[in-house]
C-alpha positions as CSV (number, residue, x, y, z in Angstrom):
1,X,0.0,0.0,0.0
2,X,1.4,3.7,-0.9
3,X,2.1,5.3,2.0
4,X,3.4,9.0,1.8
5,X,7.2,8.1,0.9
6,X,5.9,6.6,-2.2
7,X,3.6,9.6,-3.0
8,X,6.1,12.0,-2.2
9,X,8.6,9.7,-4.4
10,X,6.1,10.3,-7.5
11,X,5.6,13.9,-6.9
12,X,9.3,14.6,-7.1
13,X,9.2,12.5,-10.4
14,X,6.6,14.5,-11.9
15,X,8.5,17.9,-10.5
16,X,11.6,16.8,-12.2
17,X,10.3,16.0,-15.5
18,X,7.1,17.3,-16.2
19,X,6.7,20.6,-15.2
20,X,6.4,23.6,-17.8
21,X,5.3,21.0,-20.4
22,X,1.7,20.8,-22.5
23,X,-0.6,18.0,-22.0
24,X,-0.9,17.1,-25.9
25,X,-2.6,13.5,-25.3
26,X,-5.1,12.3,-23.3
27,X,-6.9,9.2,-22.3
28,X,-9.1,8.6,-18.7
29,X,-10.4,6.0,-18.0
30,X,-14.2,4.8,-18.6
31,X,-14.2,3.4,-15.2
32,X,-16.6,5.4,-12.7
33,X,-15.9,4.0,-9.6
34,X,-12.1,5.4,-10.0
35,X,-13.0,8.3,-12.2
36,X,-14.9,10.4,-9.1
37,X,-17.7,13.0,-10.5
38,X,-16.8,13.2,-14.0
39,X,-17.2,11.6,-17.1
40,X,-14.0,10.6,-18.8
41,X,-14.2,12.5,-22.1
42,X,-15.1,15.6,-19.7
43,X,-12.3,14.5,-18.2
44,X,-10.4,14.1,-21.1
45,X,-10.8,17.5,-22.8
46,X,-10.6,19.9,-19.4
47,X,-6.8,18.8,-19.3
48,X,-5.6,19.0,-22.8
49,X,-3.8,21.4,-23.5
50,X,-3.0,22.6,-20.3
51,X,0.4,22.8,-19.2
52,X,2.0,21.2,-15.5
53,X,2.9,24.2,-13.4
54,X,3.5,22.1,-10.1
55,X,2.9,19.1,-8.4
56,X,1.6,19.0,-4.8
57,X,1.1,16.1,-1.6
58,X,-0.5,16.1,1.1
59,X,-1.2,12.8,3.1
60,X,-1.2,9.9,0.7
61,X,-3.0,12.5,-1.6
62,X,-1.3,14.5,-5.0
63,X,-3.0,16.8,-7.6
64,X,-1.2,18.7,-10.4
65,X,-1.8,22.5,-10.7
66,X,-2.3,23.3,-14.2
67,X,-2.1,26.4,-16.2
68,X,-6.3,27.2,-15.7
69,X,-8.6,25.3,-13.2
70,X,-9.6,22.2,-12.6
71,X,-7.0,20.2,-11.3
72,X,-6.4,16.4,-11.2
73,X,-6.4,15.2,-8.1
74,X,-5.6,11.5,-7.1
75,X,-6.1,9.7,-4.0
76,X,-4.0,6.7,-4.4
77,X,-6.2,4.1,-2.3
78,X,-4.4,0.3,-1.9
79,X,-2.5,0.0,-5.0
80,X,-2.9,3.3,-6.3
81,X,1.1,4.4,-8.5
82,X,2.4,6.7,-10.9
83,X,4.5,5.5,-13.5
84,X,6.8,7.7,-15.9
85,X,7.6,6.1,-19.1
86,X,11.6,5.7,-19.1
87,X,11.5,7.2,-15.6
88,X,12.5,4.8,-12.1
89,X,9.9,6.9,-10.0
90,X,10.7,4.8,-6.8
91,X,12.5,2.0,-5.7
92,X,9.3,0.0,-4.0
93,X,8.7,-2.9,-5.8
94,X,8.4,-2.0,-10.5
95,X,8.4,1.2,-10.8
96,X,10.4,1.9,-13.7
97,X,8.7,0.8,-17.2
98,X,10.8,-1.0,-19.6
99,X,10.5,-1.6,-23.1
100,X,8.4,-4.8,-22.7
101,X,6.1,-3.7,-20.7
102,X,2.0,-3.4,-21.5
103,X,2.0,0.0,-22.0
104,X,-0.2,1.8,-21.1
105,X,-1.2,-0.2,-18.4
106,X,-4.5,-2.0,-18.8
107,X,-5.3,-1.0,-15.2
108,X,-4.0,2.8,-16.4
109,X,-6.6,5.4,-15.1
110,X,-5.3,8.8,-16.1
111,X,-2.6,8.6,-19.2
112,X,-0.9,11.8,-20.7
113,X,1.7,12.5,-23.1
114,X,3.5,15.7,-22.5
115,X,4.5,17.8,-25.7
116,X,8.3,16.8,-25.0
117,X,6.9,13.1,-26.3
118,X,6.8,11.8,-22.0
119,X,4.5,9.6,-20.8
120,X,2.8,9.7,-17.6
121,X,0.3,7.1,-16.4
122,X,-1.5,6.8,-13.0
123,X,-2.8,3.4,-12.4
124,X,-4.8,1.3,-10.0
125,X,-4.8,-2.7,-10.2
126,X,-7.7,-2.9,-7.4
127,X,-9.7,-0.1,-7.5
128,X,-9.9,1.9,-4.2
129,X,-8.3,4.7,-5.4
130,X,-10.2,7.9,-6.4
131,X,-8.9,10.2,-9.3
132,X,-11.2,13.4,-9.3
133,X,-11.0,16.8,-11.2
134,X,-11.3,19.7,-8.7
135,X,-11.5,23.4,-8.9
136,X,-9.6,24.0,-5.5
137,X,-8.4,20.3,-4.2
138,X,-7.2,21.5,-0.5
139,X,-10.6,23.1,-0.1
140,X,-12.5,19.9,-0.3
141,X,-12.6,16.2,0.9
142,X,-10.5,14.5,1.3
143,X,-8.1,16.9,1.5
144,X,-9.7,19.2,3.8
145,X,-10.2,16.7,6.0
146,X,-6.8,15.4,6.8
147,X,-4.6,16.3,10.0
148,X,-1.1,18.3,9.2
149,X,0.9,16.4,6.8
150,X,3.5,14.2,9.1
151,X,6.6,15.2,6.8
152,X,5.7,18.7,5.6
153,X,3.6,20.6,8.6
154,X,5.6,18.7,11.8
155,X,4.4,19.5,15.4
156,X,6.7,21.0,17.8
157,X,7.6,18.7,20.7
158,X,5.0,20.8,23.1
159,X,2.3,20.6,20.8
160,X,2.7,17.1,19.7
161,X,2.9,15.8,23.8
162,X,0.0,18.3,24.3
163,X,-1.9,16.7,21.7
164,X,-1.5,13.0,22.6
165,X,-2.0,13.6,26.6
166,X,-5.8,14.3,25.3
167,X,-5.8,10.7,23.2
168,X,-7.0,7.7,25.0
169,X,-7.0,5.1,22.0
170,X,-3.8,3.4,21.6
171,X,-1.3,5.0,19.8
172,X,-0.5,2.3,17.0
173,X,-4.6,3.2,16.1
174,X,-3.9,7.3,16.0
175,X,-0.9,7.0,14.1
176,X,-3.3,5.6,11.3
177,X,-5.7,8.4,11.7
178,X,-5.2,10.6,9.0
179,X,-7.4,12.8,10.2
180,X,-4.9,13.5,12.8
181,X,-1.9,13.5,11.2
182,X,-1.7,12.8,7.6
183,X,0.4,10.5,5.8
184,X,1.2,7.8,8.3
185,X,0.2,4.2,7.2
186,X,0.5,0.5,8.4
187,X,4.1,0.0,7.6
188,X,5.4,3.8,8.6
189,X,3.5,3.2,12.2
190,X,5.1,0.0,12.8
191,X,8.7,1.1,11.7
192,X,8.5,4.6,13.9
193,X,6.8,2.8,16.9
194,X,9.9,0.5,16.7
195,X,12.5,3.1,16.1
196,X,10.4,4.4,19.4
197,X,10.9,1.7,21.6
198,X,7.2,2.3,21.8
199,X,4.4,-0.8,22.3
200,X,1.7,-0.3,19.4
201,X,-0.9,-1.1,22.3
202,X,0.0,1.5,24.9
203,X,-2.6,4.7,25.0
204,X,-1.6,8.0,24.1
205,X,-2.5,9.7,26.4
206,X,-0.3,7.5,29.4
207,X,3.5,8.3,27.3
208,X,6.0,10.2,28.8
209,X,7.2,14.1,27.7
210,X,10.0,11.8,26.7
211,X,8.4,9.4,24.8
212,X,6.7,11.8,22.9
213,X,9.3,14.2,21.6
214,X,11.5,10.8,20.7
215,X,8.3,9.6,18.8
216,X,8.2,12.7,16.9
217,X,11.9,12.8,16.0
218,X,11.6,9.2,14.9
219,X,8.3,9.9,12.4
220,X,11.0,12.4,10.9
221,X,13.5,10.4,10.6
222,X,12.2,7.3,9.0
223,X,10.1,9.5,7.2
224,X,13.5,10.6,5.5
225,X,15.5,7.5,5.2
226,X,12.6,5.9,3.6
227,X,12.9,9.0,0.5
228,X,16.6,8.8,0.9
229,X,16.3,4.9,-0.2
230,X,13.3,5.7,-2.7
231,X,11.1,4.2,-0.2
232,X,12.7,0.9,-1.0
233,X,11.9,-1.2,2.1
234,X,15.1,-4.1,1.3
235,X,16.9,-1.3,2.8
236,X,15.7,-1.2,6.4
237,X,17.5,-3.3,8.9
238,X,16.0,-6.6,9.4
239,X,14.9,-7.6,12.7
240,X,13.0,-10.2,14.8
241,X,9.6,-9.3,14.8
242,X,5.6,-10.3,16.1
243,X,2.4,-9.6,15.0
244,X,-0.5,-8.3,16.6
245,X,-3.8,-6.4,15.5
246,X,-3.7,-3.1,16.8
247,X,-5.6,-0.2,15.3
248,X,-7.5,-3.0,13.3
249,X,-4.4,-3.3,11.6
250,X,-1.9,-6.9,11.3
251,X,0.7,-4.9,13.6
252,X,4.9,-5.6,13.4
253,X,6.4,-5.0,16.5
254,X,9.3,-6.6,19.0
255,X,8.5,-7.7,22.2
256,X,12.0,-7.0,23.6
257,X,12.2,-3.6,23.0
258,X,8.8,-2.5,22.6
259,X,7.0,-3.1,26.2
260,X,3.7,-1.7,27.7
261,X,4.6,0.8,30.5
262,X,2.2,1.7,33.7
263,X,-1.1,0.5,34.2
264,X,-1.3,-1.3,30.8
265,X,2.0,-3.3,32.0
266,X,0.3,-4.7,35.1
267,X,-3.1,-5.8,33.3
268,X,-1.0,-7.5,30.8
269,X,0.7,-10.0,33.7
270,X,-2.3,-10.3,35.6
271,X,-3.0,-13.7,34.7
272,X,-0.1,-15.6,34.3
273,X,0.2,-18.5,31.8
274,X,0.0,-21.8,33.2
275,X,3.0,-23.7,33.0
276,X,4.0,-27.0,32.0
277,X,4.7,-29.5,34.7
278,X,8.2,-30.9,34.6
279,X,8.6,-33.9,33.1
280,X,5.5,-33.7,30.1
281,X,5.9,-34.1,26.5
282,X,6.1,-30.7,24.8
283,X,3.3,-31.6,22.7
284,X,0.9,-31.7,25.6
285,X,2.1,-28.1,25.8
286,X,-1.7,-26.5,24.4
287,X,-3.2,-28.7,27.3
288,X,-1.8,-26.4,30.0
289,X,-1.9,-22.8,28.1
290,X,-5.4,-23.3,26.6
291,X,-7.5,-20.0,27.3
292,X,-4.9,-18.1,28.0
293,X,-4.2,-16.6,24.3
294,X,-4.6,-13.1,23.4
295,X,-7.4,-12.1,21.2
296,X,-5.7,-12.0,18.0
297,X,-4.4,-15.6,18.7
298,X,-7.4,-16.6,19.9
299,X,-9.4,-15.9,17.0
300,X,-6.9,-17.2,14.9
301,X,-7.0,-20.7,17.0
302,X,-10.5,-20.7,16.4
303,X,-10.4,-20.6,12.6
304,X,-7.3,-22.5,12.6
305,X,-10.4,-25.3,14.2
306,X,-12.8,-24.3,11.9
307,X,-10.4,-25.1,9.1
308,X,-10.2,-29.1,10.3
309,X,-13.8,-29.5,10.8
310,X,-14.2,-28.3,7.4
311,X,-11.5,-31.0,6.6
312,X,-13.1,-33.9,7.7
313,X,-16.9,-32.8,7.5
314,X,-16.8,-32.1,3.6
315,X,-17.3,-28.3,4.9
316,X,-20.7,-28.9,6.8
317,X,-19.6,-27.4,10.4
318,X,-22.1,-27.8,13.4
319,X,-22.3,-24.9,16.2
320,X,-20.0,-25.7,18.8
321,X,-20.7,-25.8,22.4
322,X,-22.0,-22.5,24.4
323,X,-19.9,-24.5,27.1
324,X,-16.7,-23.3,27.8
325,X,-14.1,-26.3,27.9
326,X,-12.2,-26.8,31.2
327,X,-8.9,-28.0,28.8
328,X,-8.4,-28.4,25.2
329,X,-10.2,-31.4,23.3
330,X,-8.2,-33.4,20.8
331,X,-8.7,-32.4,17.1
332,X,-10.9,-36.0,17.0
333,X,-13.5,-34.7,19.9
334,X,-14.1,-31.2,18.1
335,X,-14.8,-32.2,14.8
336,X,-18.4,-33.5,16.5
337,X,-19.1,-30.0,17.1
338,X,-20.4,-30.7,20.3
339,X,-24.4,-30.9,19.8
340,X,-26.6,-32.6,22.3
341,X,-29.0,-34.9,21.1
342,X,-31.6,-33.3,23.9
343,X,-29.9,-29.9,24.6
344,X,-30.1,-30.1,28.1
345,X,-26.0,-29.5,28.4
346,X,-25.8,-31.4,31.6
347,X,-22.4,-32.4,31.8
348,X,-19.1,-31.9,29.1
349,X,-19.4,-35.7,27.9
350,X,-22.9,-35.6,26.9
351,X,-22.5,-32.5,25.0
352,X,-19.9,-34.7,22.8
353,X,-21.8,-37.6,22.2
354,X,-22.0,-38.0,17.9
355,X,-23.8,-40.7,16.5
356,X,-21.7,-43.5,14.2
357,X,-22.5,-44.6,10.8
358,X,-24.5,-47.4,11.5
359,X,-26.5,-45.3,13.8
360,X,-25.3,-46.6,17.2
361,X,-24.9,-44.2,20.3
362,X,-21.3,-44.0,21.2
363,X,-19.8,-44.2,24.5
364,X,-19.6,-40.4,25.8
365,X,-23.7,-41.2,25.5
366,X,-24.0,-44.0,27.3
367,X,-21.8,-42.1,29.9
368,X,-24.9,-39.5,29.9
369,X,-27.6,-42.4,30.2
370,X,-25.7,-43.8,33.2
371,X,-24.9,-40.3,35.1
372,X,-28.1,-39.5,34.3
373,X,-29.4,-42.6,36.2
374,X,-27.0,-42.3,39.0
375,X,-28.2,-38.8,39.8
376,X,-32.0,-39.9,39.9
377,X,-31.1,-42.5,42.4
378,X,-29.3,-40.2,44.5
379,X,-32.3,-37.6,44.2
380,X,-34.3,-40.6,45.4
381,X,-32.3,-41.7,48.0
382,X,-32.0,-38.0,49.8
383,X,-35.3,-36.7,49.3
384,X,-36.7,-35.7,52.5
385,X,-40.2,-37.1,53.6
386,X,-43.0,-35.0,54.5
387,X,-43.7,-35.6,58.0
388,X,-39.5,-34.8,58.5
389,X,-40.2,-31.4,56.8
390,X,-42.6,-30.6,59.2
């Protein structure tokens, strides 16, 4: 996903080599749920002949200002790039188009040639991006909208620990919030969080004066290395890493460096993992640590349970159990799905009690029948008589 290195990236591109030249060729599009409020011969004949006077960013977001209004604008979305014909316009992943390639692009959304005989194509593979034609871009959504751009508009120290003492979502999910500051994505959080020393869980509002002025220095800072290696990511350091979901987002961080401080540290440890006794098989290991998964895992075991019962049931999965198991079952006991024949849910054996093929009740039911009939016996036998009531 472009983040703002790579936007920035292409706006250099287009400020090196197309500026002060004529749009003599052009072709949009027909594709309305890129092309935003316009058709694309509209489109089409509002830019030709204009020439490029300069080429702006904010956020993920560029538009080129033209010689007369309106102005392309282009939200690059997922997958969202510009391309420059005979131009390397970053480093991150193709970006340079050679002589073989399709070109134009068959996913190519706005193409122009320049009056110099240079190409310039934005394109979009998936089609979340949003290529508009706008009279005053900044002055409208998205672009009004965003939060000061994280590389161009930087908060002083005071200001930026102001800001986050009033934020108490974590800080992974406001560095995403464009609305808050503008050009930060999944990969640019991670890396500066990192760079930090900062856990992507911990609230905002709980860091230190400290840990907020050596945030904002390291949002610079990567900010710059990544457009100092043309937002090629082979040239970060490689390092041990996790994942979680924080922000809503599959989160990178390490656990070494990157702890939860205060209050957040101490809920975190509250329930410790159970441990293995000494002298079990390692593979009994889920036995003892069963329920104590974070949610993310968790969710992930569940699917991961799903997946088997899909396996071995041809894909027809029963409901599982409202009951929550004391310890794991084995993979055999779950793919039954735990229904009970008479939904009464007396005990965990009857709630596991599948019929065969041939139609015979297996054991885990005739356990039922027989703790069933134990406990009427019992009922019998201590049932008080009327005249002892009295």
């Amino acid at each position: 996903m472009p983040e703002l290195p790579e936007v920035e990236a292409a706006r250099r591109a287009i400020e090196e080599h197309c500026i002060g030249k004529k749009i003599v060729k052009s072709i949009i599009a027909d594709d309305n749920k890129v092309i935003d409020g316009v058709s694309a011969s509209d489109f089409e004949a509002s830019v030709l002949g204009k020439t490029i006077l300069s080429a702006h960013r904010k956020g993920k977001n560029l538009w080129l200002r033209l010689d007369s209004p309106p102005f392309p604008s282009f939200q690059f979305g997922m997958t969202g790039a510009i391309y420059i014909k005979g131009v390397a316009v970053t480093q991150y992943k193709r970006s340079a188009v050679k002589d073989t390639d399709e070109w134009p692009s068959k996913y190519s959304k706005f193409f122009v040639e320049l009056d110099d005989g240079l190409e310039l194509s934005f394109t979009d593979k998936r089609r979340f991006a949003k290529v508009r034609l706008l009279n005053d871009p900044t002055s409208v959504p998205p672009i009004s909208e965003l939060g000061p751009d994280a590389l161009l508009e930087p908060m002083t120290v005071d200001e930026f620990t102001d800001s986050l003492s009033k934020k108490k979502i974590t800080i992974k999910a406001l560095l995403l919030d464009q609305s808050y500051i503008s050009g930060i994505g999944n990969w640019i959080a991670d890396e500066v969080l990192y760079q930090a020393k900062i856990h992507p869980l911990q609230t905002a509002a709980s860091l230190s004066k400290k840990s907020c002025a050596t945030l904002l220095k390291c949002i610079k800072e990567v900010i710059e290395k990544a457009l100092e290696v043309g937002a090629d990511s082979s040239q970060f350091p490689r390092k041990k890493i996790d994942f979680i979901t924080a922000g809503g987002r599959t989160t990178a961080y390490v656990p070494e460096l990157q702890k939860l401080n205060g209050v957040q540290a101490a809920k975190a440890v509250g329930k410790p993992r159970k441990q293995v006794p000494k002298g079990e098989d390692s593979k009994d290991d889920d036995k003892y640590n069963s329920g104590d998964e974070s949610e993310s895992d968790g969710e992930e075991i569940a699917e991961n349970v799903k997946s088997k019962k899909r396996q071995k049931l041809g894909g027809q999965v029963k409901q599982p159990s409202s009951r929550k198991r004391k310890s794991k079952e084995s993979d055999t006991e779950d793919d039954d799905g735990g229904n009970d024949d008479d939904g009464s849910g007396s005990d965990d054996n009857a709630e596991e009690a599948p019929k065969t093929k041939s139609g015979k009740v297996t054991k885990n039911k005739q356990a039922k029948a027989v703790t069933t009939s134990k406990e009427k016996v019992i009922s019998q036998k201590v049932k008080p008589s009327k005249k002892k009531a009295k």
